[in-house]
Structure formats: C-alpha cells, structure tokens
C-alpha positions in Angstrom: 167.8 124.4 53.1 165.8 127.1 51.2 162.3 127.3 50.7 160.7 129.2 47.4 158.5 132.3 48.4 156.2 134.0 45.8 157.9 136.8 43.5 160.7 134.0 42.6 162.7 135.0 45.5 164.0 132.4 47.8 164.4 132.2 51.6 167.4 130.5 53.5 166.9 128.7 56.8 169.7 127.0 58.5 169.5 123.7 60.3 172.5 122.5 62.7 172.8 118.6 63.3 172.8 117.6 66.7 172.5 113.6 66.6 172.4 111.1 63.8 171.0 107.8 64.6 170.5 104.8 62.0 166.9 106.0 60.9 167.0 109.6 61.7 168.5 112.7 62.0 167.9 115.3 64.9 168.7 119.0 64.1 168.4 122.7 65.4 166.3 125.4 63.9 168.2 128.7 63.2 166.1 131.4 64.2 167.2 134.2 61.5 166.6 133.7 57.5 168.3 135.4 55.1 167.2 135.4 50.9 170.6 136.0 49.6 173.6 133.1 50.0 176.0 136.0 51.2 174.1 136.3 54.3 174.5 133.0 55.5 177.9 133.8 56.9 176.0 136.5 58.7 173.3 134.3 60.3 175.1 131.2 60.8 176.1 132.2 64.6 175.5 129.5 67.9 173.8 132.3 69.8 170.9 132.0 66.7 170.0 128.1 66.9 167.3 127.5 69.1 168.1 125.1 71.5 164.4 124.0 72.9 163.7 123.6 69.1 164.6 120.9 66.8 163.3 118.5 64.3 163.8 114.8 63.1 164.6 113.8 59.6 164.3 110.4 58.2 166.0 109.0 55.0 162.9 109.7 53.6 162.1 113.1 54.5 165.6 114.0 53.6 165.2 112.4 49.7 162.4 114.1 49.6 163.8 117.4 50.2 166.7 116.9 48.0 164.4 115.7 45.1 162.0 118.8 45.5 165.4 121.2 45.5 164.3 122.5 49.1 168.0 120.7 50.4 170.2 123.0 48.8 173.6 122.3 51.2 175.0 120.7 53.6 178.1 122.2 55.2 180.7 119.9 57.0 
C-alpha cells in the first residue's frame, strides 16, 4: 500500500496478513517505509512487522483503498 506525500513523491508501507475471516481481514504493520519500489525487497524482512500491532480491514475499507489508488499490491 502507498500513501501520496506532498512534492509528488510517494511512501510505501507494507502490511502482512495474519487471518482472513468472512467480513474482515487482520494484518501486521511493517515498521520501515521506503518511497522507491526497489526498496521493498529491502524492508520486507519478519524481524520489521510489528507483532503487538495490527489492523482490521473490511470489504469495504479494502474497496476503498483500491478505488482511491492507496492499494497498490498484493503479494502472494
């Protein structure tokens, strides 16, 4: 997911799923950003999630995210 900063410059934060359930999804916070795609690979270690942080997605909040462009990939 990546969320537009002034100056036209983007930031990437990483989210891990940890559970999906029928109406929502429960995921980890990465706790390192990067603003250029070639850092993902760089950030996108277990030791960065935050394990005593995580959010919850619905259907909703996740069609909202990929309508306003914020939801930029999902990795498999």
């Amino acid at each position: 997911m990546y969320i537009p900063s002034e100056l036209n410059k983007i930031t990437i934060q990483l989210f891990k799923v940890l559970e999906v359930f029928d109406d929502s999804i429960y995921v980890n916070y990465n706790s390192l950003e990067t603003n250029k795609l070639t850092g993902v690979r760089d950030i996108d270690k277990t030791e960065n999630y935050i394990d005593s942080l995580y959010y919850v997605l619905t259907p909703d909040n996740i069609k909202m995210l990929q309508e306003s462009g914020d939801l930029m990939n999902i990795k498999r």
